[in-house]
N, C-alpha and C positions, 0 to 999 in steps of 0.2 A: 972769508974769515969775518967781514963787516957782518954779513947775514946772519952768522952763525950768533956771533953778540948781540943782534938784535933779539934776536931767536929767544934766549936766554934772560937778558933783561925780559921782554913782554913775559917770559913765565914766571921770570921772579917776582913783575909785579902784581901778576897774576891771584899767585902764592898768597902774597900779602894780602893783599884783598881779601882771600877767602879768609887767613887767618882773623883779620878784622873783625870781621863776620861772627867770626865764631866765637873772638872773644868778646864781641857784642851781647853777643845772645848765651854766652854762658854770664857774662855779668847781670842780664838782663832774669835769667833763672837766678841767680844767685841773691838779688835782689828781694823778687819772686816767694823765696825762700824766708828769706829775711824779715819781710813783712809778716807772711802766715807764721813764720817762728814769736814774731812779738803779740800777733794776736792773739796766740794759743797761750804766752804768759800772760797777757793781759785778761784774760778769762779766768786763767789759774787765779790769777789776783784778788776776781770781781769779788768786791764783798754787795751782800743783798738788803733792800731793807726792813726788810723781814726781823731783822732781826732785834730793832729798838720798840722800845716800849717810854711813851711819853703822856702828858696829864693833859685833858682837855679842859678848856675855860674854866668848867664847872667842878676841876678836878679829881675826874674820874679818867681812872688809866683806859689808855689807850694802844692796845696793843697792833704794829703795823701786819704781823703774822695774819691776822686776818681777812685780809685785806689780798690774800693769795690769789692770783688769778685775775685779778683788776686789772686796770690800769689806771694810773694815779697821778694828778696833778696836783705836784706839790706847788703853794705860793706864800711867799711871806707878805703878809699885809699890814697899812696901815690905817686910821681913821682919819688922820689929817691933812692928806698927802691930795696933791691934785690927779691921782691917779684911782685914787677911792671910789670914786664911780664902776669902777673895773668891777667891784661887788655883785653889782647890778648884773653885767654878762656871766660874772662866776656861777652866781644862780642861773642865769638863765641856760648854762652849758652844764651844768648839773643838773638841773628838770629834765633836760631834754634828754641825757644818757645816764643818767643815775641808773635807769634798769636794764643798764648795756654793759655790764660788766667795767662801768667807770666809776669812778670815787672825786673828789676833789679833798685835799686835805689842806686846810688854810695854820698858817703860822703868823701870830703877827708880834710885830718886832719893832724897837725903837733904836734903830741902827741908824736912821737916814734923818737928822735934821730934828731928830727927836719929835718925831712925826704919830707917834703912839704910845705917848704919856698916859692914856689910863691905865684900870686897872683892871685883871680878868674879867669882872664883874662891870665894869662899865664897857669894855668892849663887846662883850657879848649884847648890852641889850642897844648896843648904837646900833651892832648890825643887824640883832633881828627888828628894828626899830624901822632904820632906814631902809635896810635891804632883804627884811624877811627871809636872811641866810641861815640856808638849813644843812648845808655840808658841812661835818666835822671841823671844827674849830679847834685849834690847840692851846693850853696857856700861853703868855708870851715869853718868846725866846731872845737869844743873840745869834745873827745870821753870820756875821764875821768877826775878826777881831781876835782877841786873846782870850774871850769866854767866847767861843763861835759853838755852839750846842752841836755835841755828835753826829747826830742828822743830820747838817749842814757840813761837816768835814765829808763828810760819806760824801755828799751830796757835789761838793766844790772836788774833792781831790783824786784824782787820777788815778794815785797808788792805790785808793779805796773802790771806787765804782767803775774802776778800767776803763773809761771811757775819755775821758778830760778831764784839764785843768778850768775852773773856772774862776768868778769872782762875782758875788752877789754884788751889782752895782748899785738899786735905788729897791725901792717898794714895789710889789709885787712882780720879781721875776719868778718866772713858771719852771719848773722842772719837771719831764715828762718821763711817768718812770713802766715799762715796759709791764706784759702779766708774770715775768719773771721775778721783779722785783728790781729790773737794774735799770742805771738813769739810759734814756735811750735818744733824749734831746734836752737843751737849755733855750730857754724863750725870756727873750730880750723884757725887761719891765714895760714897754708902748706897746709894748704887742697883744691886741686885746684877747680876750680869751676863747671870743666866738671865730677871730681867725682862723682861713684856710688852713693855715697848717697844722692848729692843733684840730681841729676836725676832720680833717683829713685822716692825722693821725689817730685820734681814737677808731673811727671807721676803718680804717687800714686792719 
């Protein structure tokens, strides 16, 4: 009779076991699921940025539709900022792939410390001044805030470019936007331009 209960226990715990198991691995599909169900609405979501059209220093529109098939780094910049030297690898990461299907698109913004007090017309000739920058330049914008310019909502919010939440922290943070049009990485403002990872990236 002892035998027989042991008998029993060992296949009840047996049982369980397997049961375990399986409800492991069906939570572990169910998960599985779960994930590929939020990416496929995060897709459904993705807005492109294809779709604004904004005024360059010189006040001549600038449509991003154009721009189809590039890939794009967008960067807010400013003139006063100790980070302004960045100018310098901008260009020099735009000579070097400008005929690789790259772009760089510059934004410059007085968000940070009031770091970019002029005016379109005096920002444009500091940079071709000091930095002989010859990638698209835009008027200046607001990167955050309660006037944050569309492009930078797209740009920062999750619900728009399915990808993340962010937050434009200081002068020139990079956002790297894919030949689809969507953000496909965020680059920290110290992070210089000629960096491994966005060269990588473009070459990728």
């Amino acid at each position: 009779m002892k035998k027989l209960a042991i008998i029993v226990l060992v296949l009840t715990q047996v049982s369980c076991k397997e049961t375990n198991k399986d409800t492991k691995a069906n939570s572990s599909e169910i998960d599985t699921i779960a994930n590929q169900s939020a990416m496929v609405v995060n897709q459904e979501n993705m807005e492109d940025i294809y779709q604004f059209k904004v005024k360059t220093l010189t006040e001549d529109d600038f449509d991003f539709s154009t721009l189809k098939g590039k890939k794009i780094l967008v960067v807010n910049t400013a003139s006063k900022c100790g980070l302004t030297p960045q100018y310098e690898q901008l260009q020099q990461l735009y000579d070097t792939y400008k005929d690789k299907n790259f772009v760089i698109v510059g934004f410059p913004a007085n968000n940070f410390g009031k770091q970019e007090p002029g005016t379109n017309t005096e920002i444009a000739e500091f940079c071709q001044q000091n930095y002989g920058v010859s990638f698209p330049m835009m008027s200046k914008i607001s990167v955050k805030g309660d006037d944050k310019h569309p492009l930078y909502q797209f740009l920062t919010e999750k619900a728009k470019n399915g990808l993340e939440d962010s937050e434009v922290s200081w002068n020139f943070q990079k956002y790297l936007i894919d030949e689809s049009g969507h953000v496909a990485k965020v680059i920290d403002p110290k992070t210089l331009p000629t960096d491994d990872v966005i060269v990588n990236w473009i070459k990728g």
